[in-house]
C-alpha positions in Angstrom: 28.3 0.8 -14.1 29.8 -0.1 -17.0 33.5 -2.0 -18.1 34.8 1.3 -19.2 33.7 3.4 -16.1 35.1 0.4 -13.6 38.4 0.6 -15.9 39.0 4.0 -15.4 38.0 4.4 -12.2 40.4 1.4 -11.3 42.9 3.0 -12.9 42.3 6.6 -10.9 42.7 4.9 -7.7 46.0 2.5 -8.7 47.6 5.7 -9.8 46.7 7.4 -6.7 47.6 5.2 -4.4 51.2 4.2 -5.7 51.8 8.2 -5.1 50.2 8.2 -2.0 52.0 8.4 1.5 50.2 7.4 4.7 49.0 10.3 5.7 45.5 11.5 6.1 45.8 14.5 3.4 47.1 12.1 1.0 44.1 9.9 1.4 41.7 12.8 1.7 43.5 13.7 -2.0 42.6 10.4 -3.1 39.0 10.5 -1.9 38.4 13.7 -3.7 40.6 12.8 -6.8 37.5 9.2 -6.7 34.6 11.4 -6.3 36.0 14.1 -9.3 36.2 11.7 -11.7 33.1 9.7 -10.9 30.9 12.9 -11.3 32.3 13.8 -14.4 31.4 10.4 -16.3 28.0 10.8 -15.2 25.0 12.0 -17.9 24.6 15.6 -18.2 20.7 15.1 -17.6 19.4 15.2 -14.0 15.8 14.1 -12.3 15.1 11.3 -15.3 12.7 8.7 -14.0 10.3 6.7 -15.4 6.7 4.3 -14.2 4.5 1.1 -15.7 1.2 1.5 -14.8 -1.6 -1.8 -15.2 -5.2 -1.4 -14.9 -7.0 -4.8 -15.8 -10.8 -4.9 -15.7 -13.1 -8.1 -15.9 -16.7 -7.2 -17.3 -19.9 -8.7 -17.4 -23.2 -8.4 -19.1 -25.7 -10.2 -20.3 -27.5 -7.1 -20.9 -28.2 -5.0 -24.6 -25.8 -1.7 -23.9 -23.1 -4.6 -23.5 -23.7 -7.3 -26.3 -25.3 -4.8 -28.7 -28.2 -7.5 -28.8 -29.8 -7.7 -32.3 -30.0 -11.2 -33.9 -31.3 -13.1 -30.2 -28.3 -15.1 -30.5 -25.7 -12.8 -29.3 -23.2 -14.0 -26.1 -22.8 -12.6 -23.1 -20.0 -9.8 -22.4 -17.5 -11.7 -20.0 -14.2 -11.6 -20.4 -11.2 -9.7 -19.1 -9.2 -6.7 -20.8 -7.0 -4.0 -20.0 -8.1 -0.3 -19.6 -3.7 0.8 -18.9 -0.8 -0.3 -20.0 1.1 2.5 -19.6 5.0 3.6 -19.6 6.1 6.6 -19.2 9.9 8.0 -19.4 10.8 11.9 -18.2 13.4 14.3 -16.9 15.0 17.8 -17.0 17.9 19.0 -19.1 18.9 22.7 -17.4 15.3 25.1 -17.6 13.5 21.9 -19.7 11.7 19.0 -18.8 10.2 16.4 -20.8 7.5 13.9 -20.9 7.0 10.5 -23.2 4.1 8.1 -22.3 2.4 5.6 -24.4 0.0 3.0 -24.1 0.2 -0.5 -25.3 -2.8 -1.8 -26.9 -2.4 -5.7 -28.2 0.7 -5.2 -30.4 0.2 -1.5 -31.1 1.7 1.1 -29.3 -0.6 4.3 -28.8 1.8 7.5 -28.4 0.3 9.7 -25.1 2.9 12.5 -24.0 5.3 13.8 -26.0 6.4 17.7 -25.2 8.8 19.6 -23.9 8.0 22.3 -21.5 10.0 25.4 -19.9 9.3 28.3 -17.8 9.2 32.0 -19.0 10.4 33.9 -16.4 8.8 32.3 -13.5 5.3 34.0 -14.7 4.1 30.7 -16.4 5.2 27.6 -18.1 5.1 26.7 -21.7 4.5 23.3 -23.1 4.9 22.4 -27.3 4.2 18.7 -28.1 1.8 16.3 -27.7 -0.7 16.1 -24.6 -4.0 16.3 -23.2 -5.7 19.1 -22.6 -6.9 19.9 -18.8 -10.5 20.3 -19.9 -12.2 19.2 -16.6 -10.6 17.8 -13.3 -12.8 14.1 -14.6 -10.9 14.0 -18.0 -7.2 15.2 -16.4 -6.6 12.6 -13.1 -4.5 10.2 -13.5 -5.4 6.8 -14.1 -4.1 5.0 -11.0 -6.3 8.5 -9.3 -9.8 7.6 -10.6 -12.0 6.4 -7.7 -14.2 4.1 -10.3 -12.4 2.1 -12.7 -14.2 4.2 -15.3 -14.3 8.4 -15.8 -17.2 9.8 -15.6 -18.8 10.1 -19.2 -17.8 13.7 -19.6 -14.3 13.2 -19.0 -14.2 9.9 -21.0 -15.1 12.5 -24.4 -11.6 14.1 -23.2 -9.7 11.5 -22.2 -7.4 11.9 -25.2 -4.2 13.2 -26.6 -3.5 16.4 -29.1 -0.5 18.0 -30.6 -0.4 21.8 -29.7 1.3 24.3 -27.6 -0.4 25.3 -24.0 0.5 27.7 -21.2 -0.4 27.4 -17.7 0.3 29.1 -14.4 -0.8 30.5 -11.0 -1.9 33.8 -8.6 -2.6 32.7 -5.5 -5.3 30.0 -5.3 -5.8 30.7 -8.8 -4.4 27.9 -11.5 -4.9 29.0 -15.2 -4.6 26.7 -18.5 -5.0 27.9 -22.0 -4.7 25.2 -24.7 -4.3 25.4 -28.9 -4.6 22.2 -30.3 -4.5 20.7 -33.8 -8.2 19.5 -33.5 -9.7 17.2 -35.7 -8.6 18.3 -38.7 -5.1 18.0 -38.5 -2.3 20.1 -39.4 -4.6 22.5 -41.5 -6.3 25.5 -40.5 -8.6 26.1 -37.4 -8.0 24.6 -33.8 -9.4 22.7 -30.8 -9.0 25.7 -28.0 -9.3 25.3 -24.2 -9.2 27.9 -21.3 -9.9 27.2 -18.3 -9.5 28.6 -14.4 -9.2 26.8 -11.0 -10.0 28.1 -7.4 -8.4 26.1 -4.6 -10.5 26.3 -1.2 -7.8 25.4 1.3 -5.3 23.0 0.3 -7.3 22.3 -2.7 -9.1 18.6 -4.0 -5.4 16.9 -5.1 -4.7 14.8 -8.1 -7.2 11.8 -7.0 -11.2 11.1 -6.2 -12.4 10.2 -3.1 -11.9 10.9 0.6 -8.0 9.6 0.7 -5.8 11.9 3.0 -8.7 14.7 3.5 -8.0 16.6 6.8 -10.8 17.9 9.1 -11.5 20.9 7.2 -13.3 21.2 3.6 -10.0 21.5 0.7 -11.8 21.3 -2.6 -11.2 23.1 -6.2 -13.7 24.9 -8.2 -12.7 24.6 -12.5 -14.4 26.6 -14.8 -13.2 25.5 -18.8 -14.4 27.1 -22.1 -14.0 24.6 -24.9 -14.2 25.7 -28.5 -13.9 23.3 -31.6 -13.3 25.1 -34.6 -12.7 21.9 -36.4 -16.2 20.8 -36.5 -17.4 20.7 -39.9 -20.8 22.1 -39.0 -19.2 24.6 -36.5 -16.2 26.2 -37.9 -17.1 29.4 -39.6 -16.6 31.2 -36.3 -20.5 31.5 -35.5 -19.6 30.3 -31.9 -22.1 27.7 -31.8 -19.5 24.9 -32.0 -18.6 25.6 -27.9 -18.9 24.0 -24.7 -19.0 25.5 -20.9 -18.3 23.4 -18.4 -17.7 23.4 -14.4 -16.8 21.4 -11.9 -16.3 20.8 -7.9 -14.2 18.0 -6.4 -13.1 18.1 -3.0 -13.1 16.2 0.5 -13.1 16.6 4.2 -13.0 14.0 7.2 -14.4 10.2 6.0 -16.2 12.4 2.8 -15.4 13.0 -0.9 -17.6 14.5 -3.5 -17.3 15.9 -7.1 -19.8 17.2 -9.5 -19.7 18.8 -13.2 -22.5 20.3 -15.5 -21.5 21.2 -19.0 -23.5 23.7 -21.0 -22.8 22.4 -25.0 -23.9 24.8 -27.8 -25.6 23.7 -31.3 -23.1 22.4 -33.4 -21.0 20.8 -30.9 -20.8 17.0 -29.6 -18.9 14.1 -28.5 -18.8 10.4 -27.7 -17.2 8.4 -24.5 -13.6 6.6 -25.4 -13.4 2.8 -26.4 -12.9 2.1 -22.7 -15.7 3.8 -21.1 -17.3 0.5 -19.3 -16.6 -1.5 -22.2 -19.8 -1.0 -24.0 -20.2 -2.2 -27.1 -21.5 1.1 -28.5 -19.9 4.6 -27.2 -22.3 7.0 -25.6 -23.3 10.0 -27.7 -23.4 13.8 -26.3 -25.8 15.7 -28.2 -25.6 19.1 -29.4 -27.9 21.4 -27.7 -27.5 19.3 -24.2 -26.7 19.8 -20.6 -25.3 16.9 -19.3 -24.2 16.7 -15.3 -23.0 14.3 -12.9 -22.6 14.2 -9.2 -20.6 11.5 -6.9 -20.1 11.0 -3.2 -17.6 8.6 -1.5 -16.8 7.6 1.9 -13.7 6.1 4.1 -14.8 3.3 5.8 -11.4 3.0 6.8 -7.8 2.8 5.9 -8.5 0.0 3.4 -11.8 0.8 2.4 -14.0 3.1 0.1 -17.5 2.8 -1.0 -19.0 5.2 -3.5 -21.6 6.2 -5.5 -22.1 8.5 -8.9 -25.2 9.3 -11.1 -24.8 10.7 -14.4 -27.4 12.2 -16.7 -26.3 13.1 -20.8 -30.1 15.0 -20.8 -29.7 13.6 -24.9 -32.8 14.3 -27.5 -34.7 11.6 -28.9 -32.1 10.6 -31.6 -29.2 9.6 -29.2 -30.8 8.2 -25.8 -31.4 10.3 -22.7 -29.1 8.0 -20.8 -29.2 8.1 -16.8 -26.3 6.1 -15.6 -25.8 5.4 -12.0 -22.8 3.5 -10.5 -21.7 2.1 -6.8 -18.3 0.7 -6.2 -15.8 -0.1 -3.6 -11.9 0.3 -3.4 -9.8 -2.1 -1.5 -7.0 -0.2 -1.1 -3.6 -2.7 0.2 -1.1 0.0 0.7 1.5 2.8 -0.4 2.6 0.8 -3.6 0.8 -2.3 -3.9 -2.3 -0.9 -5.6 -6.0 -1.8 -5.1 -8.7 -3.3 -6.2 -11.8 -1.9 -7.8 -15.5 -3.5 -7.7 -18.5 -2.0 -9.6 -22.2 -2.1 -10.9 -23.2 0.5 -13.3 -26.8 0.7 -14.5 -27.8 2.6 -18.3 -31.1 3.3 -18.2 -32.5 5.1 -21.5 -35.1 5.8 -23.5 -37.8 2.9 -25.1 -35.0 1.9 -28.6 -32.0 2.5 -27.3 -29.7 -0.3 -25.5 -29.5 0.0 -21.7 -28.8 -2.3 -19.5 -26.1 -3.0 -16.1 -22.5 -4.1 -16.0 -20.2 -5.4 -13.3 -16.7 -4.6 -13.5 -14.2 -5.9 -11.3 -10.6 -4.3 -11.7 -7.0 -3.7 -10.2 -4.3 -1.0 -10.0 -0.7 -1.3 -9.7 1.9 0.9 -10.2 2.0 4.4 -11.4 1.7 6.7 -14.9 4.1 9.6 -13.1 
């Protein structure tokens, strides 16, 4: 509290009391006189809040899809980094809320969230500003809810942030998302556009991977997205070959969680992991024409423990790799708040000329992004 609120609240309660008699209505009067002015020196804002997330990885390779081995005399990958360094600031104002996030990367800060959303009549909500789109459950957890310290290659593509204007709502088990976003090309004309569908079985799959607080019976989500990049130079005369379809399970039930997604991506459209993806020293490319999948299974050894496994497959033509990734990790997981740490071995395994390879990764996760 501040000088000037201590002053005046000082003040309140020395004029009070020098009025006040001894009995219990006068001090009642006093109490109520305290509280008044208290309340109305407080912000007009309510529910603001904010969170820090870390993630920290060390990697290791000694391997060509790490070093980018050309010359024989490249080193070894081995060294530490961050994947999150997040902030994040929200709150409400009357029928608004609004989000701010960022991510600081060396001395730069990267700008995340920043919107405003409201909601129309209790039908849906309405968000302007920058965000990412929900374009599969892979791309949209949150950080400190990823079960391996990296996404899965699909989501990694998405795993970025867009100025536009989306609605979202919900019938039922049903959840609905429709996105319009700048794209690629800016402010000018045509737009990155996303719709997609979610169907909850029982309490649905949650904002997290893995088997953490799944109940005795199966609760799982079925997504269904349409993606449409009109920005694509190749793509954007509205021949509708510059699209993606992709779907996607996650879910859980007893010691098990599982999650899978296949993505049908049309002629003119593509994509490439984020800078993060495993660290690699070149990003994976999706090829047009391609129908990458994945599949992953975990299991709750017990409260602190979960091991799991994922296998990937981009199903690339000869000019970008037909990669096959498989991973296996383990969470140690040290309680509500106090984060947990991540191990895990990821293999690339491509076609004869392009760089594969293993990596070892072993990270930690404290704090939150909302």
């Amino acid at each position: 509290m501040n000088r000037f609120v201590k002053t005046a609240l000082a003040l309140a309660v020395a004029g009070s009391a020098a009025n006040a008699g001894t009995g219990d209505n006068e001090w009642l009067a006093l109490d109520s006189e305290i509280t008044g002015l208290a309340t109305s020196l407080k912000p007009s804002q309510d529910g603001n809040a904010w969170a820090a997330l870390l993630r920290g990885t060390l990697s290791h390779s000694s391997d060509d899809i790490a070093t980018n081995f050309t010359a024989g005399d490249d080193p070894d990958l081995s060294g530490f980094g961050f994947n999150d360094v997040d902030m994040a600031f929200w709150g409400s104002q009357g029928s608004y809320r609004w989000r701010i996030s960022g991510d600081i990367d060396s001395s730069t800060f990267v700008l995340e969230d920043a919107f405003v959303a409201w909601s129309c009549g209790g039908m849906f909500e309405a968000t302007m500003g920058n965000m990412k789109p929900r374009v599969s459950r892979s791309n949209s957890v949150t950080p400190e809810g990823v079960f391996f310290i990296d996404r899965t290659a699909l989501g990694s593509v998405f795993d970025g942030w867009d100025n536009g204007l989306a609605v979202n709502g919900m019938w039922e088990m049903i959840n609905w998302f429709a996105y319009i976003m700048n794209g690629g090309n800016g402010h000018t004309r045509d737009h990155f556009y996303v719709l997609r569908g979610e169907f909850k079985l029982g309490e649905g799959a949650g904002e997290y991977d893995g088997a953490r607080g799944a109940g005795d019976v199966m609760n799982g989500t079925v997504g269904v997205s349409y993606v449409n990049d009109n920005t694509l130079s190749s793509g954007g005369d509205g021949d509708g070959d510059n699209a993606m379809i992709l779907v996607d399970f996650a879910g859980s039930m007893s010691q098990l969680g599982f999650s899978a997604e296949v993505a049908k991506i049309d002629d003119n459209f593509g994509g490439i992991t984020d800078e993060d993806f495993s660290n690699l020293a070149t990003p994976l490319v999706f090829d047009p024409d391609s129908t990458p999948w994945n599949l992953a299974v975990t299991f709750m050894v017990n409260s602190e423990w979960e091991v799991g496994a994922r296998l990937e497959n981009l199903d690339n033509g000869e000019f970008s790799g037909d990669y096959e990734i498989l991973t296996v990790g383990a969470n140690w997981y040290r309680g509500a708040g106090d984060g947990k740490w991540t191990i895990q071995w990821s293999d690339f395994d491509a076609d004869t000329g392009f760089d594969d390879g293993s990596i070892i990764e072993l990270g930690y996760t404290i704090g939150s992004s909302h």
